[in-house]
C-alpha positions as CSV (number, residue, x, y, z in Angstrom):
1,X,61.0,95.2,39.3
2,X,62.2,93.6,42.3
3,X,64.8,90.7,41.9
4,X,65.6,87.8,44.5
5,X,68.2,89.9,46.3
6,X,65.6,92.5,47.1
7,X,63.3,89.5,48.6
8,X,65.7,87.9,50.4
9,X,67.0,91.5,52.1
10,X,63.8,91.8,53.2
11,X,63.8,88.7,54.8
12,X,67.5,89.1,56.1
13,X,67.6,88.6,60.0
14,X,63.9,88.3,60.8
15,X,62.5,85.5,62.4
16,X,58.8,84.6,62.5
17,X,56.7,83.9,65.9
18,X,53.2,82.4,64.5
19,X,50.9,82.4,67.2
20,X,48.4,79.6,66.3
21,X,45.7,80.7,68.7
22,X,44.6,79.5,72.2
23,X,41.3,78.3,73.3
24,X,39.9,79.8,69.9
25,X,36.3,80.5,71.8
26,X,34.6,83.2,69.4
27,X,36.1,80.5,66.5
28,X,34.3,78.0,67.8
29,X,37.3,75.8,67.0
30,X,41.0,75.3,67.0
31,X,42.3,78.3,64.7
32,X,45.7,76.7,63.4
33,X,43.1,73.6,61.7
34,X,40.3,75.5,60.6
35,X,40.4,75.7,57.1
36,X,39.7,77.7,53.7
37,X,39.7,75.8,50.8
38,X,40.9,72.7,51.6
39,X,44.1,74.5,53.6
40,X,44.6,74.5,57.5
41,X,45.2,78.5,58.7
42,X,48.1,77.6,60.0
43,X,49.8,76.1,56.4
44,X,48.4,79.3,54.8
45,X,50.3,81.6,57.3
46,X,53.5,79.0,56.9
47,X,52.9,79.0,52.9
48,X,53.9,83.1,52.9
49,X,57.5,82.5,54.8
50,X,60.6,81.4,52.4
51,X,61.1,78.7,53.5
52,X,64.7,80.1,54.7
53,X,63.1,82.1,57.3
54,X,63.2,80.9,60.7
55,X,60.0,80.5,62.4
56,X,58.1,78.9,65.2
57,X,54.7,78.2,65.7
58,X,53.0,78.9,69.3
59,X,50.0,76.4,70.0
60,X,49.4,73.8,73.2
61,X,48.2,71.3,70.3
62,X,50.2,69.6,67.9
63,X,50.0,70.5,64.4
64,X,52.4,68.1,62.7
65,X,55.4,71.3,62.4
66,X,57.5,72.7,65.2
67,X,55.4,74.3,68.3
68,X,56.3,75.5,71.2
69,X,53.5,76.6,74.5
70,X,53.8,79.1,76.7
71,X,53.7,77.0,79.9
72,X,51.2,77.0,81.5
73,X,49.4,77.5,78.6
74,X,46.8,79.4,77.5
75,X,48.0,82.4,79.2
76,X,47.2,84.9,76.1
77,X,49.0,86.3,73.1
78,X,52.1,87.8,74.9
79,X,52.8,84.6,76.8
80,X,52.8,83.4,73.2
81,X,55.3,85.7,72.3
82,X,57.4,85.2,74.8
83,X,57.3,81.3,74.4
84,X,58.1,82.1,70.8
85,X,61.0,84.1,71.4
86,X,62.6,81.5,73.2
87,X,63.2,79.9,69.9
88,X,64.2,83.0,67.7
89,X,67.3,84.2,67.6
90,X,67.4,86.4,64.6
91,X,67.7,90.6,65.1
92,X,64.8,90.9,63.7
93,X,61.3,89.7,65.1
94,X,58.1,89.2,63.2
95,X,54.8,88.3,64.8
96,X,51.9,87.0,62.7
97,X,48.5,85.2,63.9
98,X,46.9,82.3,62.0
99,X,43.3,84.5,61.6
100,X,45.4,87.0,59.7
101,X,46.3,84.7,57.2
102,X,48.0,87.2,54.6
103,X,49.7,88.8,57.5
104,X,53.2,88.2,56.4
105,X,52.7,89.7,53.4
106,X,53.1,92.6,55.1
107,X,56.6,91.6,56.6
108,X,59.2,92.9,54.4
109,X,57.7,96.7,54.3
110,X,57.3,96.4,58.1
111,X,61.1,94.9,58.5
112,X,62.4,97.7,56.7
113,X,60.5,100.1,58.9
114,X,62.6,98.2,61.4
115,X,66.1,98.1,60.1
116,X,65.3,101.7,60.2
117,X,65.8,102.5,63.2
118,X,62.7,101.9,65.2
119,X,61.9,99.7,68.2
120,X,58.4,98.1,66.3
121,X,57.0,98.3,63.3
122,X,53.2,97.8,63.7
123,X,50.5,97.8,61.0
124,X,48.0,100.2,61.3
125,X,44.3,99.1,59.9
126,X,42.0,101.7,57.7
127,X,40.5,102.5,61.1
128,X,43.6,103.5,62.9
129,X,43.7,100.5,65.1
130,X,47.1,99.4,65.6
131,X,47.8,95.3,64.8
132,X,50.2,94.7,67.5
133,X,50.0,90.6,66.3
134,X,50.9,92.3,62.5
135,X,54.4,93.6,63.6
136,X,58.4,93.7,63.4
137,X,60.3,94.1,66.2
138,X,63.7,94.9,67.0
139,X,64.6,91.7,69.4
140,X,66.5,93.9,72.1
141,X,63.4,96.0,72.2
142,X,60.7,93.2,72.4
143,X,62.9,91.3,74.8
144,X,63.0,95.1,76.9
145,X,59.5,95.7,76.6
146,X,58.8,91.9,77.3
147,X,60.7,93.0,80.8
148,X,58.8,95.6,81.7
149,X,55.2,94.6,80.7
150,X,55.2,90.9,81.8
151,X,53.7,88.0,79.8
152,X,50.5,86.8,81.4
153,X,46.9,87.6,80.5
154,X,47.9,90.9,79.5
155,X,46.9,92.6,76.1
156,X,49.6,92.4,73.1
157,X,49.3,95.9,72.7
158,X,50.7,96.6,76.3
159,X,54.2,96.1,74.7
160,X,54.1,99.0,72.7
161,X,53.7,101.1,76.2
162,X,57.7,100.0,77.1
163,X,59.3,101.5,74.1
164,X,60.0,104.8,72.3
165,X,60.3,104.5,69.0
166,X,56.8,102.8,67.3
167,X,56.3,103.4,63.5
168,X,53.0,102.9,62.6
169,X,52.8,101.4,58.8
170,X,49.7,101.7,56.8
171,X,47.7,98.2,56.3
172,X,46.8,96.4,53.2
173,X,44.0,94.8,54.0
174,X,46.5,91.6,54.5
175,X,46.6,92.1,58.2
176,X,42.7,91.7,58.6
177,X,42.0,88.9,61.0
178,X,38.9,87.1,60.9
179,X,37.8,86.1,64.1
180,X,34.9,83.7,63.8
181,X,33.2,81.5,61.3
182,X,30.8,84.2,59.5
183,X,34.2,86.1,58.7
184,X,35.8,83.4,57.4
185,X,33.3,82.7,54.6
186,X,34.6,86.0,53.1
187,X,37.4,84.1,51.9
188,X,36.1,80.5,50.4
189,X,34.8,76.8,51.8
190,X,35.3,76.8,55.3
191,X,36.0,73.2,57.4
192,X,36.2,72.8,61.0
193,X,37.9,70.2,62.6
194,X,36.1,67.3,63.9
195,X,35.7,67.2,67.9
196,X,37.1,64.8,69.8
């Protein structure tokens, strides 16, 4: 059985980028304040992160915790990153989206993979797909590969073309992302937030 030193290893060093979504068009609404019975996405995300660990949330909108934007904004998951790192100074670098809820569930088996040795951890889905918004990186190597990619309207996956050393880590199920409304349902009562 695992005690509270094993859980807060696991957690040692990492720090959290939460990207909170952009213009959220195949949701239909704003991501980060959809939410599942009676909880907002982005407190569900934020609910599976001691609340020692370091974190930021990425999102143009305000959602009442600390955000930061890519600037300008809107400029896709990797400018999210970016943005995020700016504000994450731990080793260790997680990156988690709000339609993957249970993503960070999957943190401390992908940290390890990590501390290892490697320059990202990713999660790979039952169908092979890599989850590059489900992964740990090393920061020297996201911060390398950040270099040589760039950060605008490119796809997150692009990152993983900058580095050697990728270790793939079987999924869960945690890092499914649910990408509009119909998906959502899966997991309980879903709310939208009211248009301004």
């Amino acid at each position: 059985m695992r005690g509270v030193r094993d859980v807060q290893h696991e957690w040692k060093d990492v720090g959290i980028i939460v990207l909170a979504g952009g213009r959220s068009t195949r949701m239909g609404a704003d991501k980060a304040q959809v939410k599942v019975n009676g909880t907002r996405l982005v407190d569900a995300v934020c609910a599976r992160i001691p609340d020692d660990v370091p974190r930021i949330v990425v999102s143009p909108k305000p959602l009442g915790m600390p955000t930061v934007s890519e600037d300008p904004p809107f400029g896709g998951p990797v400018a999210g990153i970016a943005a995020g790192l700016s504000r994450i100074d731990a080793p260790f670098v997680a990156i988690v989206s709000v339609d993957a809820p249970r993503s960070p569930e999957l943190i401390p088996v992908l940290s390890r993979a990590a501390r290892d040795g490697a320059d990202v951890a990713v999660v790979e889905a039952a169908d092979g797909y890599l989850q590059p918004l489900c992964a740990v990186w090393n920061r020297a190597s996201l911060v390398a590969a950040l270099d040589a990619a760039g950060s605008r309207d490119i796809p997150a996956k692009r990152l993983f073309d900058a580095v050697e050393h990728v270790v793939r880590v079987q999924g869960t199920g945690a890092e499914r992302d649910y990408d509009t409304r119909l998906e959502l349902d899966e997991l309980g009562d879903v709310e939208f937030p009211a248009t301004e």
